[in-house]
VEXDREN-2710 file (C-alpha; in Angstrom, 1 decimal):
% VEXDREN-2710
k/r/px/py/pz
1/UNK/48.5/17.3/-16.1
2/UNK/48.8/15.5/-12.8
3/UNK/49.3/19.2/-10.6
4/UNK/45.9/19.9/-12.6
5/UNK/44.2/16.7/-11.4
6/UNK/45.0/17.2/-8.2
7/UNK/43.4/20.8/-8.6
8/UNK/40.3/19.0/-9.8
9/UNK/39.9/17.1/-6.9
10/UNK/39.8/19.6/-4.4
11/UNK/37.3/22.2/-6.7
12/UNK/35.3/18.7/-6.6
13/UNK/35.8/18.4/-3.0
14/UNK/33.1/20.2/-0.5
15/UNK/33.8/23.7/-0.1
16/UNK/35.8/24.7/2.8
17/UNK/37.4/28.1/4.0
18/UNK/41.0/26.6/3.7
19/UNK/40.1/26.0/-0.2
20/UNK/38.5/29.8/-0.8
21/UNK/41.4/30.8/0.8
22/UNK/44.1/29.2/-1.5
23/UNK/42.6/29.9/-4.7
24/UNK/44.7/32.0/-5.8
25/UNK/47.6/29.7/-5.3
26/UNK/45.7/26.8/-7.1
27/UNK/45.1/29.4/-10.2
28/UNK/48.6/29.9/-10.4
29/UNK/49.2/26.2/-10.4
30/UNK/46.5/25.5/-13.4
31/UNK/48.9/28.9/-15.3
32/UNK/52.1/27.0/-14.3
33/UNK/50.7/23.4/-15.8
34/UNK/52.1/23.6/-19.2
35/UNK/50.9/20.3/-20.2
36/UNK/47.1/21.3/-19.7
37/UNK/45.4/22.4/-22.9
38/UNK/44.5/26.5/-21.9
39/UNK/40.7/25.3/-22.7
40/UNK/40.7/23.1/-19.6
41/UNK/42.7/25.9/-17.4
42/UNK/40.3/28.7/-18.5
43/UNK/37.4/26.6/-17.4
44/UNK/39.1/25.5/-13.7
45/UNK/40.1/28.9/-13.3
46/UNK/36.6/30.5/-14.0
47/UNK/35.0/27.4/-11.4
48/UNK/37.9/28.3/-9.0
49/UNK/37.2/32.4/-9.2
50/UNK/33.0/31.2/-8.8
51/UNK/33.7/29.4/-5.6
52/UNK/36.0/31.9/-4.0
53/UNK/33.7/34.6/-4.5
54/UNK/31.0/33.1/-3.0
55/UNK/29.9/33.6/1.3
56/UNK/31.3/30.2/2.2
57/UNK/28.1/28.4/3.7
58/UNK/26.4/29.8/0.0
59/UNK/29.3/27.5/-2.0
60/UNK/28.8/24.5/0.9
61/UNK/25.0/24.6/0.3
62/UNK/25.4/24.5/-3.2
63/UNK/27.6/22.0/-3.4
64/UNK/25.2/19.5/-1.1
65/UNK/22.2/20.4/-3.1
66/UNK/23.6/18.8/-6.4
67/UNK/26.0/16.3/-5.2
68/UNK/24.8/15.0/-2.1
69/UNK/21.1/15.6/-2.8
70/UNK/20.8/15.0/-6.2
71/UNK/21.4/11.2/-7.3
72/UNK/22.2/11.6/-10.7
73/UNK/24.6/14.3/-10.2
74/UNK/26.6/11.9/-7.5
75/UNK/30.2/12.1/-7.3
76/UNK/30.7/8.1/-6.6
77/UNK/31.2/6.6/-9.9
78/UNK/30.1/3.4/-9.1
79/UNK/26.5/4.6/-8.6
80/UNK/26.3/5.2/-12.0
81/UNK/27.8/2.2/-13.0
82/UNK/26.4/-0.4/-10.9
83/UNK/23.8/1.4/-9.0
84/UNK/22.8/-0.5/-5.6
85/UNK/23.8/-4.1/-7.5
86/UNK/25.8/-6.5/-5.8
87/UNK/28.7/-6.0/-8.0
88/UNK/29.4/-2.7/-6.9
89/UNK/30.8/-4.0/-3.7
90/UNK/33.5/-6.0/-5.8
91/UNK/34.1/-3.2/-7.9
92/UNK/35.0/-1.2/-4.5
93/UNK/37.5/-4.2/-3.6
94/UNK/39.2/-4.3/-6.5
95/UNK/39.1/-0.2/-6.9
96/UNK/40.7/0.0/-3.2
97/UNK/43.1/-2.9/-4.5
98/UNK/44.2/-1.0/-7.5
99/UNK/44.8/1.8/-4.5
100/UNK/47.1/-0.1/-2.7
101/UNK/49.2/-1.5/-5.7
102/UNK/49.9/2.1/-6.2
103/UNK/50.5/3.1/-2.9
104/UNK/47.7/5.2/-2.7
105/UNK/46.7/5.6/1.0
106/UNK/42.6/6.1/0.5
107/UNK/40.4/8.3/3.0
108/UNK/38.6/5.9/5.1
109/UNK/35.9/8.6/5.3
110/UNK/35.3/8.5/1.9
111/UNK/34.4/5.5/-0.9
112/UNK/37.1/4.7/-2.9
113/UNK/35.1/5.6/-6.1
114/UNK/34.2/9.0/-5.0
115/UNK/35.3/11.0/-8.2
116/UNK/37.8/14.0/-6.0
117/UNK/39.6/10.6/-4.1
118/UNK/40.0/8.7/-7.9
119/UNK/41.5/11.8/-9.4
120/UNK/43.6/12.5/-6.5
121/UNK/45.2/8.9/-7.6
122/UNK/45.6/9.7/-10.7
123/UNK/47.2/12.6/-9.9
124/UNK/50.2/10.5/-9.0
125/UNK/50.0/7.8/-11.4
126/UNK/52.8/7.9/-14.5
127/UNK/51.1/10.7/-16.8
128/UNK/49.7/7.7/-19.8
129/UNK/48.4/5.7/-17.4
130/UNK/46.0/8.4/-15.7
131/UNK/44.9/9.9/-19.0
132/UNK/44.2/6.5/-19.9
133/UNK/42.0/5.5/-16.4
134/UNK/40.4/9.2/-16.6
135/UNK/39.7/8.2/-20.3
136/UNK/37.5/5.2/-19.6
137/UNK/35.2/7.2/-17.6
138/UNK/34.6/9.3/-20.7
139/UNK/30.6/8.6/-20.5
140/UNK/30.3/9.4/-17.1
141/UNK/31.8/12.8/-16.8
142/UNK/29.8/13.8/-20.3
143/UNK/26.8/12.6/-18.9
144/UNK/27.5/14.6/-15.3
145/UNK/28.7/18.1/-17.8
146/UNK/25.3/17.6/-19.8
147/UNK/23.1/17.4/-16.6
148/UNK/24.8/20.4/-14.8
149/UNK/24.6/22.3/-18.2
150/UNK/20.8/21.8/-17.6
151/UNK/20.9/23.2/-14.4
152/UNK/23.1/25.9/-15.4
153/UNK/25.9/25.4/-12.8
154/UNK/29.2/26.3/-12.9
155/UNK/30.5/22.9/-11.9
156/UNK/30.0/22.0/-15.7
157/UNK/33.5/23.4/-16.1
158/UNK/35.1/21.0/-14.4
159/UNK/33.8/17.7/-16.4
160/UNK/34.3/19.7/-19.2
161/UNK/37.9/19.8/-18.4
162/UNK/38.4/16.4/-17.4
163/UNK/37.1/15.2/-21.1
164/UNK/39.6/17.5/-22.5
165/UNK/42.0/16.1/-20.6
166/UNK/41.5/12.5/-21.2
167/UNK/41.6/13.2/-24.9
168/UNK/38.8/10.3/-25.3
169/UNK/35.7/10.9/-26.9
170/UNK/32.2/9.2/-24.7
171/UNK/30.7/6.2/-26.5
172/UNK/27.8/7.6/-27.6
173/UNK/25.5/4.6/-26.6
174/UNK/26.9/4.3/-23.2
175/UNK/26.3/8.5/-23.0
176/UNK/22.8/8.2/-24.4
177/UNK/22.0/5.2/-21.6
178/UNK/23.3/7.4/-18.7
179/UNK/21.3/9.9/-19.5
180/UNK/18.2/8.7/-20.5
181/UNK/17.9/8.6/-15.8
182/UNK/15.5/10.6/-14.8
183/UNK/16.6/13.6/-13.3
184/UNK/15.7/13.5/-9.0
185/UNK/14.2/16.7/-7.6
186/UNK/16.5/17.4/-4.8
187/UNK/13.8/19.2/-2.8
188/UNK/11.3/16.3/-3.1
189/UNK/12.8/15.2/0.3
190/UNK/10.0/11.9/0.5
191/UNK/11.3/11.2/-2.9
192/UNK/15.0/11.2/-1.6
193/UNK/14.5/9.5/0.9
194/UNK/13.2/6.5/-0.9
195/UNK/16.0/6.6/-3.4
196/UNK/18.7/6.7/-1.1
197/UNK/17.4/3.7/0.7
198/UNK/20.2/1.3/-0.2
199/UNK/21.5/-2.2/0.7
200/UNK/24.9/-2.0/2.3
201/UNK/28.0/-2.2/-0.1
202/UNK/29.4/-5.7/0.5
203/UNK/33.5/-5.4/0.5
204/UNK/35.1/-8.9/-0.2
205/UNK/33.7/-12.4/0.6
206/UNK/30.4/-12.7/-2.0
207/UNK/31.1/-9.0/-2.9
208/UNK/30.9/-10.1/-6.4
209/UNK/33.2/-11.0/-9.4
210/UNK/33.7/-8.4/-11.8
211/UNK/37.0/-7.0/-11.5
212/UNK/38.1/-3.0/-12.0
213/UNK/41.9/-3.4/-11.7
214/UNK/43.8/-1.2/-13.9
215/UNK/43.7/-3.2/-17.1
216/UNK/39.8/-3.6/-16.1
217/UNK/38.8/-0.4/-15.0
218/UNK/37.2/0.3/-18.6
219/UNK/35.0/-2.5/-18.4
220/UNK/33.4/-1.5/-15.2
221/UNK/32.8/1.5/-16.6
222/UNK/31.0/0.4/-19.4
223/UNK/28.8/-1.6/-17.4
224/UNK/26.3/0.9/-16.6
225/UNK/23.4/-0.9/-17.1
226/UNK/22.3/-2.0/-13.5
227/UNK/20.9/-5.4/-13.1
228/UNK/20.5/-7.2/-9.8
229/UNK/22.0/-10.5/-9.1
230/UNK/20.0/-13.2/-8.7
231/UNK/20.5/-12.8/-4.9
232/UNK/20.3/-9.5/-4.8
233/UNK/17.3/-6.8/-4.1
234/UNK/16.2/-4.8/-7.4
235/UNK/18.1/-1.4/-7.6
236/UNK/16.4/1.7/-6.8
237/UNK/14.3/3.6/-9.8
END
């Protein structure tokens, strides 16, 4: 399971040359990953095979036009979760925390809840342990599999996996809540713009108190309903 993780993360990662060209390496990993129900490596394989065959700048474009462009498709977990709230800053301290205990050295390029970087620690956590952290984000990856189902992308196959790899079903109300969002246009530009205004992610100091260490991940995950602190600007429609 962790080798297939660790596969995830990089078919979520942006598309680069080194990645098309390793492919076929990274299917015979998924074959060689016994533990992986042959659902989930039949649907990695088939996303794998999709973005080797495409003309590399094709697969980069894509990849920025629903992920980077599209809000509601984001690949930061927190966004989902705590939206431009205060709290989301403390949730990144105690996410980059949980990082360190592990001795998880995180990209400084990236956020630490940027969904290719958190599977990439799971990837090297004790086997129970990451099925049980990938678990509690059950309602986000539904919620990301039904929206790129809409758009009838190929990246569906990869949350699709993930849920059959954390064995843990979505709570349905927490599901329903994520996806009652709006959906953004990602070539209404003005639009964009306006949404991706955001107030800078505090970390530390008055970053805020909820905690997401591993015993509270879950319940930063539940907590997708985004309501400013009393200090705080409103979130973002």
């Amino acid at each position: 399971m962790n080798r297939t993780l660790k596969i995830v993360s990089l078919l979520l990662s942006y598309p680069t040359k080194e990645l098309q060209d390793g492919i076929p390496e990274l299917n015979a990993a998924l074959a060689d990953d016994v533990g992986v129900d042959k659902r989930a490596v039949l649907l990695l394989t088939r996303l794998a095979d999709d973005i080797a065959a495409l003309d590399l700048y094709d697969a980069q474009e894509r990849y920025v036009h629903l992920f980077d462009r599209t809000r509601t498709l984001s690949l930061h977990l927190f966004e989902h979760v705590h939206g431009e709230s205060r709290d989301r800053g403390g949730a990144m301290v105690d996410l980059m925390e949980m990082y360190r205990n592990g001795g998880f050295d995180i990209n400084a390029r990236e956020l630490p809840d940027h969904l290719p970087m958190f599977l990439e620690f799971l990837s090297v956590r004790p086997e129970p342990d990451a099925r049980e952290s990938l678990g509690q984000t059950a309602h986000i990856l539904a919620a990301l599999r039904e929206r790129l189902k809409k758009r009838k992308s190929i990246y569906a196959n990869a949350f699709a996996a993930l849920e059959i790899i954390a064995r843990e079903k979505p709570d349905e109300a927490l599901l329903e809540g994520l996806l009652q969002e709006p959906l953004d246009d990602p070539d209404d530009l003005e639009a964009l713009d306006r949404i991706w205004e955001e107030e800078v992610v505090t970390f530390g100091g008055n970053a805020g108190e909820n905690a997401c260490g591993p015993d509270r991940l879950q319940r930063q995950m539940r907590a997708h309903q985004r309501k400013p602190d009393s200090g705080a600007a409103a979130p973002h429609a």
